[in-house]
C-alpha positions as CSV (number, residue, x, y, z in Angstrom):
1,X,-50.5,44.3,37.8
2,X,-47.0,42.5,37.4
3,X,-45.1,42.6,41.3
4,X,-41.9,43.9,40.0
5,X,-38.7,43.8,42.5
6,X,-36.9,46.5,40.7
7,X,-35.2,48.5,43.5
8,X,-35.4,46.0,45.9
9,X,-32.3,44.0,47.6
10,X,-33.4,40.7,49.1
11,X,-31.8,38.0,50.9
12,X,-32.7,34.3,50.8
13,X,-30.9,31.7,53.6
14,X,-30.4,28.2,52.2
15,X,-30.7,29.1,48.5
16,X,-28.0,26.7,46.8
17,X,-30.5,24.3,45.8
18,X,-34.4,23.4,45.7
19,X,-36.6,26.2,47.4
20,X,-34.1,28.7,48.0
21,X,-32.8,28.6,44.6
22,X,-35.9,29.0,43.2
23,X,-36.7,32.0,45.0
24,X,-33.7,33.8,44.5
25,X,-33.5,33.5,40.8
26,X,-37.2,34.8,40.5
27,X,-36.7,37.7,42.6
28,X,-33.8,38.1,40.2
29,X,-35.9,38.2,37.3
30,X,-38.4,40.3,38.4
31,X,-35.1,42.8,39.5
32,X,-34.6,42.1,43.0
33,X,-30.7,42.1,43.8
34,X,-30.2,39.1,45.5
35,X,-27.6,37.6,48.6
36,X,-27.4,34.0,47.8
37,X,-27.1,32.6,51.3
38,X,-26.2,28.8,51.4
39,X,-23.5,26.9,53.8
40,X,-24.4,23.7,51.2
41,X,-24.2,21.8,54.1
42,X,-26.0,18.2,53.2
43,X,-29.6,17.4,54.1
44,X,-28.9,17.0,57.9
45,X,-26.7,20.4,58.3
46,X,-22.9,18.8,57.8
47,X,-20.4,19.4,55.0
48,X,-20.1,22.2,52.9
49,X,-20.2,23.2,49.1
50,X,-20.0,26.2,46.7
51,X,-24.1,25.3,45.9
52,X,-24.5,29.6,46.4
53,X,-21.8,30.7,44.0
54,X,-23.6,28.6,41.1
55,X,-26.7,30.1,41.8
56,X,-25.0,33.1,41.9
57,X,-23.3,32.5,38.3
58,X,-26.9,31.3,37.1
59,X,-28.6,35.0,38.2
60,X,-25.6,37.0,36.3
61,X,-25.8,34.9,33.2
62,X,-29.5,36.2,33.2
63,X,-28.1,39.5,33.4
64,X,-29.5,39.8,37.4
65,X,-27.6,41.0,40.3
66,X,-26.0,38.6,43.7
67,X,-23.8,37.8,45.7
68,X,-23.2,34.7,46.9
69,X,-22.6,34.1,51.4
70,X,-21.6,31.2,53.3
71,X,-22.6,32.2,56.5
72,X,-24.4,29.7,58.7
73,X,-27.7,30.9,59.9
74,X,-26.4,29.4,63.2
75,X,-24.2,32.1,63.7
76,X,-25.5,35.5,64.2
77,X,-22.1,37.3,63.6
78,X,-22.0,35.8,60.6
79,X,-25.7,36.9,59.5
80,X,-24.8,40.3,60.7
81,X,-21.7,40.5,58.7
82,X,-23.9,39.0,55.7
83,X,-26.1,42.3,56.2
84,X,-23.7,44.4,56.5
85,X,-22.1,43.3,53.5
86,X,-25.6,43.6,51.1
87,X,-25.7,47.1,53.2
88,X,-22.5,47.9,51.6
89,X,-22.9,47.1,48.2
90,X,-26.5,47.7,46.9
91,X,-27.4,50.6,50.2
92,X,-30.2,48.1,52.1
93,X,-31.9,45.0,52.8
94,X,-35.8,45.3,51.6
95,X,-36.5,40.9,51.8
96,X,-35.3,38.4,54.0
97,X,-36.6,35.1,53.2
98,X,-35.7,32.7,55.8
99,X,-35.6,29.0,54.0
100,X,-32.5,27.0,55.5
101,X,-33.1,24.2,57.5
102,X,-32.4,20.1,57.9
103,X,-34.0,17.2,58.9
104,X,-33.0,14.8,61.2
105,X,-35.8,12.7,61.5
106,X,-36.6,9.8,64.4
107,X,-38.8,8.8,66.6
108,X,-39.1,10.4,69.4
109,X,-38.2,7.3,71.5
110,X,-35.1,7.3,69.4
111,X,-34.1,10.3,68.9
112,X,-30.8,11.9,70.4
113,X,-31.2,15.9,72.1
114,X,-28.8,16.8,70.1
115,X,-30.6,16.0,67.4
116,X,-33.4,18.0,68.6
117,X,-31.3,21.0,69.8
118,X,-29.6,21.6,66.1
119,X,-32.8,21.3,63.9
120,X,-34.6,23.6,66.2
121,X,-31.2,26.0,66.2
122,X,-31.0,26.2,62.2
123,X,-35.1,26.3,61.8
124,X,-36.4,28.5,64.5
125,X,-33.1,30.2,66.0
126,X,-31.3,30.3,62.6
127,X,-34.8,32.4,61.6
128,X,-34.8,34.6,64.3
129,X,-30.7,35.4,64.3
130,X,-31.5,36.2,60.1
131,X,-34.1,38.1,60.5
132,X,-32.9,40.1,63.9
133,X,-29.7,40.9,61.3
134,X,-32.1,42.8,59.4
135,X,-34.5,44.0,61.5
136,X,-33.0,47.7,62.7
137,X,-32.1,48.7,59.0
138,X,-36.1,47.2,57.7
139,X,-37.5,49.6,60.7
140,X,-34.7,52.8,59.6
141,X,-35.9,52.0,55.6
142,X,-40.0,52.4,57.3
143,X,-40.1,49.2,54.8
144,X,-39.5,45.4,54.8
145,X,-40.8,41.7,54.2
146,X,-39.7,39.0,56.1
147,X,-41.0,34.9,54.9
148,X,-40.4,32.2,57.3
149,X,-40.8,28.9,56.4
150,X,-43.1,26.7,58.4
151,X,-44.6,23.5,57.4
152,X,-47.8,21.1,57.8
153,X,-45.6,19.2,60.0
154,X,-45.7,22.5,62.2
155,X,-49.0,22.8,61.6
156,X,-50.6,19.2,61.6
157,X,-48.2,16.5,62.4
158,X,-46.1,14.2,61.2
159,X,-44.7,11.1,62.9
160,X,-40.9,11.2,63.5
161,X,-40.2,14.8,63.0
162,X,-40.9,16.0,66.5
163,X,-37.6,18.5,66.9
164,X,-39.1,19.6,63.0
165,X,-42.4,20.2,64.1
166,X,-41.7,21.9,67.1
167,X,-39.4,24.6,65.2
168,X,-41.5,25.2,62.2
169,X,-44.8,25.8,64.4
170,X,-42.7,28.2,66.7
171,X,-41.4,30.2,63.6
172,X,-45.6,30.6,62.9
173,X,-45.5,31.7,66.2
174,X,-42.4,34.2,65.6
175,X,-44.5,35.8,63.1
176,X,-47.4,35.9,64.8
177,X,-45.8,38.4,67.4
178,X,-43.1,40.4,64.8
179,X,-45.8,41.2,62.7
180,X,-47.3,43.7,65.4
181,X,-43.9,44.9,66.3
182,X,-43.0,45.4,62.6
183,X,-46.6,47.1,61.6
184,X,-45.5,50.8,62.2
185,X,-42.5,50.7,59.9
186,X,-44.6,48.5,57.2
187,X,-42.4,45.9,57.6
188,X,-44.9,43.1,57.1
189,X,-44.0,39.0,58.4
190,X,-45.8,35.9,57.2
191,X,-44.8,31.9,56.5
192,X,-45.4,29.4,54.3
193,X,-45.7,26.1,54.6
194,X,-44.3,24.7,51.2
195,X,-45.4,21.5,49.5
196,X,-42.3,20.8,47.4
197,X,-40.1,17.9,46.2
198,X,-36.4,19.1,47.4
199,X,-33.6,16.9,48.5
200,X,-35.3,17.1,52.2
201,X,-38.3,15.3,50.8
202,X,-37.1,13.1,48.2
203,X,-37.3,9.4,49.8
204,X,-39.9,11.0,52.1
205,X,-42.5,11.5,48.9
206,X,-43.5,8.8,46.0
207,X,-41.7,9.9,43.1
208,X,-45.4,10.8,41.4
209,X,-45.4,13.6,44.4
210,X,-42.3,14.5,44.1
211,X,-42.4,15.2,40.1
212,X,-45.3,17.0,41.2
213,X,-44.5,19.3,44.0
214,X,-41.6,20.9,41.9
215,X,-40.0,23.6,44.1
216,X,-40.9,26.3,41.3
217,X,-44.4,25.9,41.6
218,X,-44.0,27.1,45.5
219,X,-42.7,30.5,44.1
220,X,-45.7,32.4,43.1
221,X,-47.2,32.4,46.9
222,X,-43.9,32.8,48.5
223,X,-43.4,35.7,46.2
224,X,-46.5,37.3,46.6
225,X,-45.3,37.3,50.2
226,X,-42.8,39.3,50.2
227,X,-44.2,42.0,47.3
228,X,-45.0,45.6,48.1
229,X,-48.9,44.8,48.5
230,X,-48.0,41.7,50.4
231,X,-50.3,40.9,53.0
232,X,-49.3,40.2,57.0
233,X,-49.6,37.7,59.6
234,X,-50.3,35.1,57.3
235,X,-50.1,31.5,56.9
236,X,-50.2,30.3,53.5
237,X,-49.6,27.0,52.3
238,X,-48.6,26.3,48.6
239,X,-47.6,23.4,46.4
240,X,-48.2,22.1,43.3
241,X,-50.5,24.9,42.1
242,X,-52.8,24.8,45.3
243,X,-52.7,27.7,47.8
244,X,-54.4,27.9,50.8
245,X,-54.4,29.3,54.1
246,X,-54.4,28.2,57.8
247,X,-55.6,29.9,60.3
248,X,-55.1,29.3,64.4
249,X,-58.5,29.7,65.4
250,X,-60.4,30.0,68.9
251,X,-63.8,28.7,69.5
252,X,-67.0,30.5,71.5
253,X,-65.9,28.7,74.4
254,X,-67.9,28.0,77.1
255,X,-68.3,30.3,80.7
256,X,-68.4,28.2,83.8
257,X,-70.5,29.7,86.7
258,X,-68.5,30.4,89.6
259,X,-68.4,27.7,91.9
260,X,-69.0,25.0,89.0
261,X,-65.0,25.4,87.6
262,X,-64.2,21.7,88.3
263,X,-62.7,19.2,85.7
264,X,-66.0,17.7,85.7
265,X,-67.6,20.4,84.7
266,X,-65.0,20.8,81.8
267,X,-65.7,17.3,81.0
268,X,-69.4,17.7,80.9
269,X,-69.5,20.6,78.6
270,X,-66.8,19.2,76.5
271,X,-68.2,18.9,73.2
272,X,-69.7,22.6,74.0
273,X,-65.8,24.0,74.4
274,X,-64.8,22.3,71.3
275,X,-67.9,23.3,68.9
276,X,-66.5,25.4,66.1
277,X,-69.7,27.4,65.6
278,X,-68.6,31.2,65.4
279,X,-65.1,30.4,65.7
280,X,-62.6,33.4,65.3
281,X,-59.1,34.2,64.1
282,X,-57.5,36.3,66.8
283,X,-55.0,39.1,65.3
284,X,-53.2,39.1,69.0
285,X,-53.2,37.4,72.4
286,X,-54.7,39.9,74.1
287,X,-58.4,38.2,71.7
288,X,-58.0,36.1,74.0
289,X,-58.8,38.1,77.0
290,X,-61.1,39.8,75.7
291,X,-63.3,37.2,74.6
292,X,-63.3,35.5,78.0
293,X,-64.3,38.7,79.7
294,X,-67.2,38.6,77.1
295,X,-68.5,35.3,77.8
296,X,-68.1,35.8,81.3
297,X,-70.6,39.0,81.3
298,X,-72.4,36.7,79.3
299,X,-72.0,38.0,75.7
């Protein structure tokens, strides 16, 4: 069945170039009218550019629908106003893909706060201010799809991109939590953690990887994301032509009889607390709970 967009209006942040472009002019394609949402701003968030009105010019020559926005994800005024202007011309806001970010990578030994501050403002703040611009008119429409962006660095680790990691694992986290409150007007919420050769990766990858994580080849996961039949709660990565999923998971865990809850005893049984036999994928916190009181009664 080809996921069609037809209908749809959809709103990608930090589409001027790599990722963001690539996604709107899909969505385009596939009918989607799309807000074009770029500052163009250079890698590390200063400066400016008109990088969304030749995206823009790019869907329309294609004979697709967009407007192009400036706003800075920073700013929630301005992502309301962006809203309220796709609200006014095409009657709703069915996508909200939530791409923009920076990198200022260092150390942590070396790195400024304010460094840390601003990537976690546009990645994990700039995310939330987008996506709480859109929320109340997803929930009146009983419909919306909401991507954020995460990453491996999020998810795994990467040395020198501790403000980086810290914001894209907390936007896994966002989801985590907005897909429950967004489940009873089918809004659904997932991320993706991209593996893609943009201008953020460029001296980052060896140019064999970079040739070979083309930002295009991101598209099919992150548009499967967002479709009608899209799935929730998610964490997908995708790059290259390899998908996958990760999952956080919880162990069996280990009950510790009352009167033996020592860090000895958690030291002793170590290995047992970390075993991954019959590990689960908790849909909520409250797995959590529940599980211990299972172990505890001895289940």
């Amino acid at each position: 069945m080809t996921i069609d967009f037809s209908g749809k209006v959809a709103i990608v942040t930090g589409a001027g170039g790599g990722l963001g472009r690539e996604y709107a002019l899909e969505l385009a394609r596939r009918g989607a009218k799309v807000v074009v949402n770029d500052l163009g701003g250079s890698r590390d968030g200063t400066g400016h550019s008109d990088a969304a009105l030749k995206v823009v010019e790019e869907i329309k020559a294609a004979g697709g629908d967009a407007m192009s926005n400036g706003g800075s994800v920073t700013e929630f005024d301005q992502m309301q106003e962006m809203v309220a202007k796709a609200k006014e011309a095409w009657g709703g806001v069915h996508i909200l893909i939530n791409n923009a970010g920076i990198l200022r990578d260092k150390s942590f030994t070396k790195m400024e706060m304010a460094d840390f501050d601003l990537v976690v403002k546009v990645h994990l703040l700039g995310s939330a201010y987008a996506t709480k611009a859109v929320w109340e008119t997803m929930r009146e429409q009983n419909y919306g799809r909401i991507l954020m962006t995460a990453s491996s660095t999020g998810l795994y680790g990467n040395f020198g991109q501790t403000n980086y990691g810290a914001a894209k694992l907390g936007l896994a986290g966002f989801t985590k939590s907005l897909y429950l409150e967004g489940a009873k007007n089918n809004i659904k919420v997932n991320s993706l953690a991209p593996l893609a050769g943009t201008r953020m990766t460029e001296d980052i990858m060896p140019e064999e990887a970079f040739k070979a994580f083309d930002p295009v080849n991101v598209v099919p996961a992150a548009l499967f994301l967002v479709s009608e039949d899209a799935p929730t709660n998610t964490i997908i990565g995708a790059g290259g032509g390899f998908v996958h999923a990760a999952n956080v998971t919880m162990t069996r865990g280990v009950a510790l009889p009352a009167g033996e809850r020592t860090p000895e005893a958690v030291a002793a049984r170590w290995a047992e607390i970390i075993d991954r036999t019959g590990e689960t994928v908790p849909q909520s916190g409250a797995e959590q709970s529940m599980a211990a009181i299972q172990r505890l009664q001895g289940n």
